[in-house]
C-alpha positions as CSV (number, residue, x, y, z in Angstrom):
1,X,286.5,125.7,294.9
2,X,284.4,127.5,291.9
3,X,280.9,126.3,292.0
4,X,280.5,124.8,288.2
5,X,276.8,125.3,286.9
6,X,275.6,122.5,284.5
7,X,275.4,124.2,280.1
8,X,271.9,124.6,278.9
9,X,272.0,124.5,275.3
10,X,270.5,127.5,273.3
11,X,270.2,127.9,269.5
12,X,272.8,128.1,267.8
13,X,271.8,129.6,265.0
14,X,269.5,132.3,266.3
15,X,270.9,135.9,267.1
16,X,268.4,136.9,269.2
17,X,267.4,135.5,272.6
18,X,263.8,134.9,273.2
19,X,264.1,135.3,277.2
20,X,265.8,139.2,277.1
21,X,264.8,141.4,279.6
22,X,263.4,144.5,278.8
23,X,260.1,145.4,277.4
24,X,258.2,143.6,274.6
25,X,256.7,145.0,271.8
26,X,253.5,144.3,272.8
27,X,250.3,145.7,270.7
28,X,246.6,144.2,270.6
29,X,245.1,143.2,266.6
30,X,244.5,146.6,266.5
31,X,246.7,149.3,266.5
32,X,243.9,151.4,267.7
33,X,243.5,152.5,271.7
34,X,240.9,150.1,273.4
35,X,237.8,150.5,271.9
36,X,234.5,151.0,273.6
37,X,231.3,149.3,272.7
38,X,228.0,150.1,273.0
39,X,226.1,146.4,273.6
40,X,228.7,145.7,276.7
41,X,231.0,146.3,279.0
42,X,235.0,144.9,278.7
43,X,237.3,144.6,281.1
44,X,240.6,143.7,280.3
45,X,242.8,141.6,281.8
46,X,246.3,142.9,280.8
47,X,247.4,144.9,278.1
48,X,247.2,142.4,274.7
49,X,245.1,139.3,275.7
50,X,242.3,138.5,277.2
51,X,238.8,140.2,278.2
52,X,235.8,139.9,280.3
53,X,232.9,140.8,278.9
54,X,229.8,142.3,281.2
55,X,226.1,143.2,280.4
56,X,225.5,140.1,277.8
57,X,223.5,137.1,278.6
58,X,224.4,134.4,276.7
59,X,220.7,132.4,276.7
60,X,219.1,135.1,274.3
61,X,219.6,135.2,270.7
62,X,222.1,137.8,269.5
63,X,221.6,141.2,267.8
64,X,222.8,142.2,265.1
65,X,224.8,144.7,266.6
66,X,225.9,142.6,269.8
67,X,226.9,139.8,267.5
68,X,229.0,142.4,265.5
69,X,230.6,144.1,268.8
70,X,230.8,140.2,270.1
71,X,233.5,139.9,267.0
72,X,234.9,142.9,267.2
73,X,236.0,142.5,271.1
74,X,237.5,138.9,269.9
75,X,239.8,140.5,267.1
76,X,240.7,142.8,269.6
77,X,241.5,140.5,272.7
78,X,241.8,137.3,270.9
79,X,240.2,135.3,274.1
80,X,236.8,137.0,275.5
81,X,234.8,135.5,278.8
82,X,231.5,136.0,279.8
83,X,230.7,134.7,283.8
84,X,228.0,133.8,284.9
85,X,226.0,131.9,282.0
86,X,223.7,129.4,283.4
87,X,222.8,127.9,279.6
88,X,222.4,124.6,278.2
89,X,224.7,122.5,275.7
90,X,221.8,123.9,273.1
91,X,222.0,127.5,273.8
92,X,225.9,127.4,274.0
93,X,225.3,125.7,270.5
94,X,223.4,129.0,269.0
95,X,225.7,131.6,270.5
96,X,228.8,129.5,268.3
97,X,226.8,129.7,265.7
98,X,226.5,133.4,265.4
99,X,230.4,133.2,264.3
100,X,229.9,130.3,261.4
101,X,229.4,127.2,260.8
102,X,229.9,124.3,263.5
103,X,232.6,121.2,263.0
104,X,232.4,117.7,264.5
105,X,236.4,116.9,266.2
106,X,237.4,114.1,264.6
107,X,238.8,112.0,267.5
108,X,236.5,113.0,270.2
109,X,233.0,112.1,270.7
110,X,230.0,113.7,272.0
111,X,227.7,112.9,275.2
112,X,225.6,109.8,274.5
113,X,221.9,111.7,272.9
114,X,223.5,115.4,272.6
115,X,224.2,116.8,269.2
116,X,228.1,115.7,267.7
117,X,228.9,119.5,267.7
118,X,229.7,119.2,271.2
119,X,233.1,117.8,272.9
120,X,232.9,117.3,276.4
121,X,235.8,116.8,279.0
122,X,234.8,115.3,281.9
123,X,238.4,114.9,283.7
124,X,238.6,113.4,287.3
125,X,241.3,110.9,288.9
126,X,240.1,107.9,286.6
127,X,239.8,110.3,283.4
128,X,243.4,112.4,283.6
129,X,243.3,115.7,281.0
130,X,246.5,115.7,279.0
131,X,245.8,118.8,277.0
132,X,248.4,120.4,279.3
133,X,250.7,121.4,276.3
134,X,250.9,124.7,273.9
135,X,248.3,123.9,270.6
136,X,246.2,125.5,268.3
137,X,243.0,123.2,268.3
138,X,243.2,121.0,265.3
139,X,245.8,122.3,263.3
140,X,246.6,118.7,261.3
141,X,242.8,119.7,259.2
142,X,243.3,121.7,256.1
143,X,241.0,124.1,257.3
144,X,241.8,124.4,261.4
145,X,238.9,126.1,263.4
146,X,237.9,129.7,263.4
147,X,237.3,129.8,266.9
148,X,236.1,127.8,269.8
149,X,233.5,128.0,272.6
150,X,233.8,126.5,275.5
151,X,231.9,126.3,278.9
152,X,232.6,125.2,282.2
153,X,230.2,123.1,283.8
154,X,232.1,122.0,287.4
155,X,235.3,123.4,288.4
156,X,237.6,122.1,291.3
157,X,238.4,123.9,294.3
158,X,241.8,124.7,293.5
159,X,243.6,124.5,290.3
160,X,242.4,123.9,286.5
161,X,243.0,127.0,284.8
162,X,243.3,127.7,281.2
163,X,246.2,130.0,279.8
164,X,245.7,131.3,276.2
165,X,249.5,132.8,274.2
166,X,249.3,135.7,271.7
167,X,250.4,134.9,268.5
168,X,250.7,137.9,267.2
169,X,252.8,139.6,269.7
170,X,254.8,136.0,269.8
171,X,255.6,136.7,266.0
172,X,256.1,140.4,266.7
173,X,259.0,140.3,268.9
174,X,260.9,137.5,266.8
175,X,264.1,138.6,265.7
176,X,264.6,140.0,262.6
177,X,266.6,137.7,260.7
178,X,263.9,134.8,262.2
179,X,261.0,136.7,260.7
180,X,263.5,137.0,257.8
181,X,263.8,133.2,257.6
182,X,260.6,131.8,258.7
183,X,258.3,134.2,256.7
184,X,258.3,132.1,253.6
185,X,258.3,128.5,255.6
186,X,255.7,125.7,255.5
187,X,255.4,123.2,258.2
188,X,254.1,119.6,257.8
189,X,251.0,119.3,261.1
190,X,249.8,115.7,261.8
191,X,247.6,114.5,264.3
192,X,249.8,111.4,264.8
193,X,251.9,112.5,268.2
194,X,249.0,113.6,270.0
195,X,246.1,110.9,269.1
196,X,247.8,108.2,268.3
197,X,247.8,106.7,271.8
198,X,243.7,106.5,271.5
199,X,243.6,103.9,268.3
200,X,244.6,100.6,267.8
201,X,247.2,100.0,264.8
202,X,244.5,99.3,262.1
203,X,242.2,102.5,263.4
204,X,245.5,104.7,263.2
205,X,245.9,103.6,259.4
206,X,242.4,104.4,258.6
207,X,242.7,108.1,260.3
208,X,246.0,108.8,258.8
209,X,244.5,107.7,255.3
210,X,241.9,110.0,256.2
211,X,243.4,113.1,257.4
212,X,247.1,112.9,256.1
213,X,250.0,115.4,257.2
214,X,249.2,119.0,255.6
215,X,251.6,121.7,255.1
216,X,250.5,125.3,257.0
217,X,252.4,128.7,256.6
218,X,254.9,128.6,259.5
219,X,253.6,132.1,259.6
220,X,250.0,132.7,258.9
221,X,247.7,136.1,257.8
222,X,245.1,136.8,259.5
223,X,242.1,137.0,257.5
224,X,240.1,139.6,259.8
225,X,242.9,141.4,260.6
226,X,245.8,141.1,258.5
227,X,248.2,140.6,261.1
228,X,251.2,138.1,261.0
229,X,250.8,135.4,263.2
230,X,253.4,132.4,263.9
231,X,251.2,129.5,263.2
232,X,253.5,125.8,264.9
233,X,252.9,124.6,268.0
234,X,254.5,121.4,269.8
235,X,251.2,119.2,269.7
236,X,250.5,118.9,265.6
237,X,253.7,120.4,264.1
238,X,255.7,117.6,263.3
239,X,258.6,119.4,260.7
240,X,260.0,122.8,258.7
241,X,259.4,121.4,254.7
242,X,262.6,121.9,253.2
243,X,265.1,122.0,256.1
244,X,267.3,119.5,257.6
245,X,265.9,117.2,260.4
246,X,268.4,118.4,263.1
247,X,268.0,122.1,261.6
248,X,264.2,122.0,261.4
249,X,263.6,120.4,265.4
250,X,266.3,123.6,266.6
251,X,264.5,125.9,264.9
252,X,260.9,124.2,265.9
253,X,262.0,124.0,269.5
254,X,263.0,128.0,269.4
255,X,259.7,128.7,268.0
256,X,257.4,126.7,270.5
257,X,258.8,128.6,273.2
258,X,257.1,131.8,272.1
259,X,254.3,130.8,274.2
260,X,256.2,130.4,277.3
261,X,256.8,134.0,277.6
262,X,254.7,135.6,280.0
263,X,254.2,138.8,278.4
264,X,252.0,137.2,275.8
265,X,250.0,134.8,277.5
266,X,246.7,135.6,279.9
267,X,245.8,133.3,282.8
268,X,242.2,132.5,283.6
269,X,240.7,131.1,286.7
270,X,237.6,129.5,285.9
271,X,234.3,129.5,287.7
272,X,231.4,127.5,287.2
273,X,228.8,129.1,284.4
274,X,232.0,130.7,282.7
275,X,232.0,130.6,278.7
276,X,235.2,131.3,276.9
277,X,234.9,132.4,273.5
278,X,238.2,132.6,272.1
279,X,240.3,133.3,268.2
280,X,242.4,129.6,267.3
281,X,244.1,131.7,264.5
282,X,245.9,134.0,266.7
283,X,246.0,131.8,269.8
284,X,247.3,128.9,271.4
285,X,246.4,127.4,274.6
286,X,247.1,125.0,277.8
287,X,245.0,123.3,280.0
288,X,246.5,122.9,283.2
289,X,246.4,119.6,285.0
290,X,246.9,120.2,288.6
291,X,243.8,119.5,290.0
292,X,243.6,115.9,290.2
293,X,241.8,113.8,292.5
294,X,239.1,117.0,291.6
295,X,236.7,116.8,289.4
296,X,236.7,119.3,286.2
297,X,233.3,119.6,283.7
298,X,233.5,121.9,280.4
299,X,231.8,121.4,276.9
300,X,233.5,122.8,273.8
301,X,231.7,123.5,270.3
302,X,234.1,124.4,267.4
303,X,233.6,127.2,264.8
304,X,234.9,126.0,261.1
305,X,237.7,127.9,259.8
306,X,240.1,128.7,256.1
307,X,242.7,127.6,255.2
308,X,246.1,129.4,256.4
309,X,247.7,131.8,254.1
């Protein structure tokens, strides 16, 4: 007797397939070859995302020309890490500062006596991470972060790495008729699904009143670059404005799994001392949770950023 496989559904609507074999269209911010910089060294870790950078230490102030290069190298790569940084919560403070100005999260708070500026997540077996889904760091604000640093403090043994998606080349290899449709889209992002759980009833009300749903660009311009970028992701994006419920979550769900695609995403293996310095327009990241009972450490200070046009 036939062996009967169980129906995955698939979009109905959608021509293309977002899993095809073959080779993606895959180019950096740049259409440029890889550039070379004078302050540093890079060494890339596959062919559209994700660098290390060599040669900088992170605990002087920045030149003019490093800072510049510094920028540069993110445009380029999107996510840039630099090993080896013995610095404080103060010094990783001035090196995010180089890149703007410096925004308080609104849900999470700071080390008792440091500065608000800094997040830390201090995960173990009685703290559990749950950032172990797709997002663009606070996407529900009007103006969503620039870009982000963050540094690890402790790493476990095994496990706990960070994997950062391409946007760019996500958008890029849509197919036509979805760029077609989505190009004009807005999408309502709310902090509701993902923070809820960490307020009582009444403190939910007040946050809500205080940072209501806002419409984004379902696909966003960069404003350094230029380049399209798809701009949803499955933490904050609740909803497609003007589209049926059922029609909106089918063409949601097709569009969160841009990131899943290996092609556009880098891995990183942290080590103690490692800052990661990365772009939340063209980006979206996971944290993954595998290392529990071990202990993970990392502080994160977050650039301001523009609106999304």
């Amino acid at each position: 007797m036939a062996k009967v496989f169980p129906s995955y559904p698939r979009p109905l609507r959608f021509e293309g397939r977002d899993d095809k074999e073959g080779p993606k269209w895959l180019v950096r911010n740049t259409d440029k070859e890889i550039q070379h910089y004078s302050s540093f060294t890079i060494r890339p870790l596959n062919p559209v995302i994700g660098a290390v950078i060599e040669g900088v230490d992170l605990s002087k102030p920045l030149t003019a020309r490093l800072k510049e290069e510094i920028n540069e190298a993110l445009l380029e790569w999107k996510v840039i890490f630099f090993k080896n940084q013995d610095i404080t919560s103060e010094q990783q403070i001035a090196f995010a500062q180089n890149f703007g100005e410096l925004e308080v999260h609104p849900f999470y708070k700071a080390p008792e006596n440091r500065s608000d500026k800094v997040v830390q997540f201090n995960r173990n077996k009685q703290q559990k991470g749950y950032e172990n889904i797709w997002h663009s760091d606070v996407s529900f604000r009007e103006e969503p972060p620039k870009a982000a640093v963050l540094r690890l403090i402790h790493v476990p043994p095994v496990g706990g790495d960070t994997l950062w998606a391409d946007m760019g080349a996500a958008y890029d290899n849509l197919p036509e008729d979805v760029k077609t449709r989505i190009d004009q889209l807005k999408a309502l992002h709310d902090f509701t699904p993902a923070f809820s759980h960490l307020m009582s009833a009444e403190e939910l009300l007040e946050k809500q009143q205080q940072f209501p749903a806002v419409a984004h660009p379902v696909v966003r311009t960069h404003p350094e670059t230029g380049k399209k970028l798809l701009f949803v992701n499955p933490s904050f994006t609740t909803r497609i404005i003007g589209l049926e419920e059922a029609e909106s979550e089918e063409l949601l769900r097709f569009l969160f799994r841009q990131t899943h695609i290996p092609e556009y995403q880098v891995r990183f293996h942290w080590e103690a001392n490692t800052v990661a310095l990365w772009d939340n327009r063209a980006t979206q990241h996971y944290a993954v949770s595998d290392y529990f009972p071990y202990h993970r450490k990392a502080e994160r200070v977050t650039i301001s950023g523009d609106r999304p046009y």
